[in-house]
MARRO-833542 format. One record per residue (C-alpha): x, y, z; residue number from 1; residue in one letter. Coordinates in Angstrom, 2 decimals, m for minus. Each point is the difference from the previous one (the first is absolute). Layout:
X;Y;Z;NUM;A
...
END
This chain:
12.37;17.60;15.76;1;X
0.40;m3.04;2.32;2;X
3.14;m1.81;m1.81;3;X
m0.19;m2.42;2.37;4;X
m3.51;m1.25;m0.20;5;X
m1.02;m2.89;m3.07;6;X
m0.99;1.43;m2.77;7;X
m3.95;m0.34;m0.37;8;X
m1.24;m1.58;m3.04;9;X
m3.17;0.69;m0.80;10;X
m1.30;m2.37;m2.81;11;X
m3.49;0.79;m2.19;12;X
m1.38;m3.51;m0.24;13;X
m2.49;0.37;m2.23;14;X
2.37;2.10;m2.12;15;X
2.71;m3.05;0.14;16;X
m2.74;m2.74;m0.40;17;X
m1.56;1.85;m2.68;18;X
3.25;0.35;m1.84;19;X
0.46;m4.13;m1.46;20;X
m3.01;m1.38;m1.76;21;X
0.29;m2.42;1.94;22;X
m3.95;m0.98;0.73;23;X
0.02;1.98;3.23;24;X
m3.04;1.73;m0.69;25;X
m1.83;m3.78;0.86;26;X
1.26;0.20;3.40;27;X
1.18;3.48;1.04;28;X
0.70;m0.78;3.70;29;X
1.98;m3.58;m0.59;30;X
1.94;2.37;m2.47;31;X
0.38;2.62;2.14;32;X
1.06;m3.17;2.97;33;X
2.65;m1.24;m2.52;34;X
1.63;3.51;m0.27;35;X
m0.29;m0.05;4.17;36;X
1.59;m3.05;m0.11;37;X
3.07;0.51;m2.52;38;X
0.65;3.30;2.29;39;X
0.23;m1.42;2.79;40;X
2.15;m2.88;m1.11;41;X
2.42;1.97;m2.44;42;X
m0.18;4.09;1.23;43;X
0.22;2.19;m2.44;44;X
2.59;m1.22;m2.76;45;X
3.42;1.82;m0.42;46;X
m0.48;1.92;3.28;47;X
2.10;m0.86;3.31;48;X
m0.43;1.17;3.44;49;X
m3.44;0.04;2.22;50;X
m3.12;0.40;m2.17;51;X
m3.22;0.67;1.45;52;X
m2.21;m1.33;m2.59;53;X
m3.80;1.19;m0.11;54;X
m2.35;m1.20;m2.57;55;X
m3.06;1.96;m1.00;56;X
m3.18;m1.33;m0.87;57;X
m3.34;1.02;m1.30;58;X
m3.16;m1.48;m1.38;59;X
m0.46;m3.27;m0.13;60;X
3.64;m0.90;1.37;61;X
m1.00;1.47;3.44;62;X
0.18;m2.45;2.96;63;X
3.49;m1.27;m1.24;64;X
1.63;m0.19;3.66;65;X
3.34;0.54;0.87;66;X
2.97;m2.39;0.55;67;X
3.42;0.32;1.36;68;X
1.98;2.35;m2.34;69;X
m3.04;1.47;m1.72;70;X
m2.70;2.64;1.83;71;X
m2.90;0.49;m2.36;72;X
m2.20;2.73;0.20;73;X
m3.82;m0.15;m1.37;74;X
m0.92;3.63;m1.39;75;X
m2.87;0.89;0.77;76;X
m0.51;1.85;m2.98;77;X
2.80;0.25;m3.05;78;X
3.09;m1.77;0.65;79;X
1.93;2.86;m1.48;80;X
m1.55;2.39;2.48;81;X
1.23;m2.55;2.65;82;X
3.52;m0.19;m1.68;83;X
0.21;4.35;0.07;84;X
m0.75;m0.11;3.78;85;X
2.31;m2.50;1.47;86;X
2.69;1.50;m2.27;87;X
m0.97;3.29;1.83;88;X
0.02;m1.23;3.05;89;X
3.56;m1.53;m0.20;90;X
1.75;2.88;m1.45;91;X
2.77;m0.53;2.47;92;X
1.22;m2.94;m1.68;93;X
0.88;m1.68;m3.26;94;X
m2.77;m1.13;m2.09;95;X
m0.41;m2.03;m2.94;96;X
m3.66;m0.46;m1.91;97;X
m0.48;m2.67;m1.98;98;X
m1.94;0.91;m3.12;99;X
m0.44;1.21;m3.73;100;X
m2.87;1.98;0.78;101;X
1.32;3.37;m1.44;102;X
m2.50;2.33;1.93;103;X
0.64;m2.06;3.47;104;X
4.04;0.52;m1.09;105;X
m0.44;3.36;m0.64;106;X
m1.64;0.71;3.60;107;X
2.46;m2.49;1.91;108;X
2.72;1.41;m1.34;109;X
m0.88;3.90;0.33;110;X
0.08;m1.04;3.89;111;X
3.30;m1.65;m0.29;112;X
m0.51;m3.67;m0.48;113;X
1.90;m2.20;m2.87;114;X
m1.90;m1.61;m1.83;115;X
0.87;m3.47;m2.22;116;X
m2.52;m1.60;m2.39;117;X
m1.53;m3.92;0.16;118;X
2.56;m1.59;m1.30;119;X
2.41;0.30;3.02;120;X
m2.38;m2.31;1.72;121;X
m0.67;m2.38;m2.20;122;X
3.01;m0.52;m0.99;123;X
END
């Protein structure tokens, strides 16, 4: 594992927007724009160093673009499929998944990845 490389964080929007009743289902892509937006401006909260932060999106939240700080990536398909392959494909360094999904935590982690739940980001 790459020690020296930022740790990836790899954060389930509609997993974290999903997890406040907070009207979000009204306007899933501003929602899914504010969680962008508090990424990019704040990181990941209680974790120093480089972060790479990617945000995954699906459904209705596709078409959120990127900004400084924050990649997002549009599945094509099921977010959490999305989330399993770009943990696979960075097994060579440290990465974090944002999400309370148990069966997406289950498969992240059986390939190596920590995993936190919503609350570290909204927070």
């Amino acid at each position: 594992m790459d020690d020296n490389a930022a740790l990836l964080v790899i954060v389930d929007a509609a997993n974290v927007v999903g997890s406040v009743p907070d009207g979000w289902w009204r306007d899933r892509r501003g929602a899914a724009e504010r969680l962008r937006d508090r990424l990019a401006a704040d990181g990941l909260p209680g974790h120093y160093g480089a972060q790479e932060i990617v945000l995954v999106v699906e459904g209705a939240a596709r078409g959120v673009e990127p900004v400084p700080g924050v990649r997002v990536e549009a599945a094509p398909g099921s977010g959490d499929d999305r989330i399993v392959e770009l943990v696979a494909g960075a097994a060579q360094r440290s990465r974090l998944v944002v999400t309370a999904d148990r069966e997406l935590r289950r498969r992240v982690t059986e390939l190596g990845a920590d995993v936190t739940g919503p609350r570290s980001v909204r927070d």
